[in-house]
N, C-alpha and C positions, 0 to 999 in steps of 0.2 A: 482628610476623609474621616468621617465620625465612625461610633463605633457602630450606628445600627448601621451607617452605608456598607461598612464593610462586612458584616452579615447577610448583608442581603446580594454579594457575591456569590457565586455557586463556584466550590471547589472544581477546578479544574486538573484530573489526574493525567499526564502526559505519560503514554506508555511506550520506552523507544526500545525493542526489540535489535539487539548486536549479534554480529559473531566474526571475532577475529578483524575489527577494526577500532581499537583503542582511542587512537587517535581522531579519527572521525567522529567517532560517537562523543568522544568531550567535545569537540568542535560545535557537535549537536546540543550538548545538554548547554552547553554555555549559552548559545543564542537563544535558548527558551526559557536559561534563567536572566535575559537581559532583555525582555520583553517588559512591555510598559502595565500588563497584569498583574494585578495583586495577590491574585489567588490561587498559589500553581504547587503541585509535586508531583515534580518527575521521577517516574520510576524506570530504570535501565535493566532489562533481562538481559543477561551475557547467557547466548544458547553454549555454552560449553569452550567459551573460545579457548586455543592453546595458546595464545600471548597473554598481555600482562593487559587485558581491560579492567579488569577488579583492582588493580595495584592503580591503576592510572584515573581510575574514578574516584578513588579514596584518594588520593593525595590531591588532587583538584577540588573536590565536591566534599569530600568527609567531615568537614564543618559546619556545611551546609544542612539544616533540619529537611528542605524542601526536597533534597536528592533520596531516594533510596537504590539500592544496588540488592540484586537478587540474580543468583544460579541457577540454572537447571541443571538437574541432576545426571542428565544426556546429552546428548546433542540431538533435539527435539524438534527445530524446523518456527518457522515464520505464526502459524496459526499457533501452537501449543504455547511457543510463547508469549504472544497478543493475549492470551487467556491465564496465561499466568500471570500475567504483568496485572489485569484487570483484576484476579481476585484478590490481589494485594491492595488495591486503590481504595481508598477514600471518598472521592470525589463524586460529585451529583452528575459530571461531563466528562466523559474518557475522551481521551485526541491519542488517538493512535497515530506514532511519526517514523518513519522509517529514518535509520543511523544517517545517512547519505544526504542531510539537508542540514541547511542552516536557515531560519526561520528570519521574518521583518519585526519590525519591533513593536507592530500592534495587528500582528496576524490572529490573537486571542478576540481581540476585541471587537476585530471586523469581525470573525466567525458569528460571535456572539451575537451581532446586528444581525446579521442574517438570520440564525438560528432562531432569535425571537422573534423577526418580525414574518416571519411564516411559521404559522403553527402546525402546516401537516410536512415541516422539513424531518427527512427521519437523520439523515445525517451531513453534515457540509463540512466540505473542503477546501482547502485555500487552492487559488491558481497556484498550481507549480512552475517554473521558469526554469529550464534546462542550464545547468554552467559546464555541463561538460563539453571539452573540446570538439571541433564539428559539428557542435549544437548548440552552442554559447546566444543566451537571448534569446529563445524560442520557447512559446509558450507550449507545455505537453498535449492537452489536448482543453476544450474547452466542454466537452463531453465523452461518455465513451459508454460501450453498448458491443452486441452480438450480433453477427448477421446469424438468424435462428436455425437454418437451413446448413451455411457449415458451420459452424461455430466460431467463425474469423471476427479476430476484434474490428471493432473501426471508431476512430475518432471524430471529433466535430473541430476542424482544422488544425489537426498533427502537425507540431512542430512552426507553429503560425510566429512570426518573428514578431517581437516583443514590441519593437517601434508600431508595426503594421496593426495590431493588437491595440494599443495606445490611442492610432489614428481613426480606427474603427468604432471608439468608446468616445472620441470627441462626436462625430455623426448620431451614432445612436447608441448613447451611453446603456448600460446591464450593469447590474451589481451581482446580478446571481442568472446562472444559466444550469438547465436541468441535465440529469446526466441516468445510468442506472448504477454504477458502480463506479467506486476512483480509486486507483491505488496508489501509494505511498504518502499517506497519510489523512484524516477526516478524525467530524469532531462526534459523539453521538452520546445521547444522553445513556448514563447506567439502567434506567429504566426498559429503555429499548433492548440497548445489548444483552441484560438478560432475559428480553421474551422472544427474542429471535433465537437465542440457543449459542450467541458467543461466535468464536469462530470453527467453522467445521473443520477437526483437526485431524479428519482421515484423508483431507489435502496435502498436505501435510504443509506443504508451498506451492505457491503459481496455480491461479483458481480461487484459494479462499477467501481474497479480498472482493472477487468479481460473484461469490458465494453469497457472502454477507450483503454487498448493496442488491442484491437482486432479494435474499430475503426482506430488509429491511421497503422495496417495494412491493412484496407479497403480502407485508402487513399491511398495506395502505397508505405509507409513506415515502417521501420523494427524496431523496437525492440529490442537493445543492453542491455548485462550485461559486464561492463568492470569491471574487474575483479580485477585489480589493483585499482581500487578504493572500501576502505572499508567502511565498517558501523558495529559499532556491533549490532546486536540485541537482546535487553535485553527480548523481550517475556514479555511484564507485566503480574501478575497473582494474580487478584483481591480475596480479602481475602475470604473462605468461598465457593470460587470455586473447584467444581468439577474435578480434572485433567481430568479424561476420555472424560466426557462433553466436553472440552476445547479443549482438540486434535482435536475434533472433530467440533470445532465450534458451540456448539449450547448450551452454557456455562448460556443464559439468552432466556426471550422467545421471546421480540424482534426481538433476533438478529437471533433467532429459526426460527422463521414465514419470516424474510427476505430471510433466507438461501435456505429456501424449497420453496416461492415463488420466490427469482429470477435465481433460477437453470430453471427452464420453462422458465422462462421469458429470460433471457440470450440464450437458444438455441432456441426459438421460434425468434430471433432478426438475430443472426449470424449462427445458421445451416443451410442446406437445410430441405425441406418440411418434407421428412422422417425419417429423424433427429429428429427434433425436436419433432414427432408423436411419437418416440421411448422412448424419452426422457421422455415426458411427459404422456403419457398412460404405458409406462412398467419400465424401472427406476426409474422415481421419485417416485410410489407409491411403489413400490419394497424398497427404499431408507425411507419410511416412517415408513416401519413394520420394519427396523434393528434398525431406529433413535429412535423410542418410545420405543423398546424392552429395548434398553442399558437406555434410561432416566427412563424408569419404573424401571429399574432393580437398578440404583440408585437414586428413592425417588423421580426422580422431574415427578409426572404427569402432573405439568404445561408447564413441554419442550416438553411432547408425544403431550399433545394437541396444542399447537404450532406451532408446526410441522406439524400435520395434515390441522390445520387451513392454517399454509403455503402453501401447496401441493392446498390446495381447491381454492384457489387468487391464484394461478399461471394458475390453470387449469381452471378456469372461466375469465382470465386475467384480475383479480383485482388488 
């Protein structure tokens, strides 16, 4: 490759957001440094973990110019990170990639096809492919969006098995299917990310990824999942966890009290008026008495109240 082709590359900054999974996160940074792109630095936020990620990314990656490794100062949450990792970067394309994947080896390059060949994409995503156990081979979703009335996610074929996916794209092949929001991981240009305002970090987690693609369609632009670019997604699943809890997100009560406060908070922003009154006086609290029943019913009364607590700061907009 000459030196003007390779110029005419656009920096690609990968920002993979940790905490407390050392191991994983190398696992991560290795498959984006063993991609067939030329043009990459990944930057790794460790949100405050209490293991040894910083010792374990230096002695893996510390030779490496394209790795950078950056702390926060607290233990700050998914968004503050995402925007920390971004003011650091360099690059003309941020790809924000959650710790819990390990990428295909020209997952850069498909995005990149897609990205240019539609010019109102505001941000695209690779298909993700589940490897966690009882999901092993299932594509995550192939779109994803809100019913606006309660604010229940819903996919466009959750969990569609990877073969059945495959057989689907021999009939009527797609390279790119539209979506409003994608989580764990998309690519989007620096330009955008900073006129939509970054990630809204009074989410703190759960919400500000479904936050930002819904801004990123209030600007006038759409939402891509190209499909030919892969990721796997390993699902982390922290020991002493819950499964049921877990399916259902509310595995800690942090992430408990985010989830039920920024379901309000998220349709109070992007529904209309009766929407959100819907959301917020008849689902969410509907949404409280099923969340506490199943946490009561397996031992943890610190997630029913949580939860509740949640619901009570969404609905007083704390």
């Amino acid at each position: 490759m000459s030196d003007q082709e390779q110029k005419s590359i656009p920096l690609i900054s990968v920002i993979i957001p940790t905490y407390n999974r050392a191991a994983m996160v190398c696992d991560c940074v290795k498959s984006v440094l063993a991609t067939n792109y030329p043009a990459l630095e990944v930057i790794v936020v460790d949100d405050c973990s209490p293991d040894d990620t910083g010792a374990q990314i230096a002695a893996r990656f510390g030779s490496d110019p394209r790795v950078k490794y950056q702390r926060n100062e607290k233990n700050s949450f998914q968004a503050v990170s995402r925007n920390n990792g971004a003011s650091r970067a360099t690059g003309e394309l941020l790809m924000f990639l959650d710790d819990d994947n390990v990428v295909h080896q020209d997952i850069f390059v498909e995005l990149l096809v897609v990205f240019k060949s539609h010019p109102t994409a505001g941000l695209v995503a690779p298909l993700a492919v589940h490897m966690r156990p009882g999901k092993t081979n299932a594509v995550w979703s192939l779109g994803s969006d809100f019913n606006r009335w309660t604010s229940q996610p819903h996919d466009t074929y959750p969990n569609l098995g990877l073969d059945e996916f495959e057989r689907m794209q021999e009939t009527s092949p797609q390279i790119v299917f539209s979506t409003t929001y994608y989580p764990n991981g998309f690519l989007v240009s620096r330009k955008l990310f900073e006129t939509v305002g970054g990630f809204e970090e009074a989410y703190e987690q759960i919400f500000e990824e479904s936050d930002f693609g819904w801004k990123v369609v209030e600007a006038g632009f759409h939402p891509l999942i190209a499909v030919r670019a892969r990721t796997d997604h390993l699902g982390f699943l922290e020991p002493g966890c819950v499964p049921e809890l877990r399916q259902l997100g509310i595995e800690k009560p942090r992430r408990t009290f985010c989830f039920a406060r920024n379901r309000i908070r998220f349709a109070r922003k992007h529904f209309t008026f009766l929407q959100a009154l819907s959301v917020t006086f008849v689902f969410a609290p509907l949404s409280a008495v099923y969340y506490g029943w199943v946490a009561l019913r397996n031992r943890r009364p610190d997630i029913a109240w949580a939860y509740l607590k949640g619901l009570l700061a969404g609905v007083f907009g704390l």
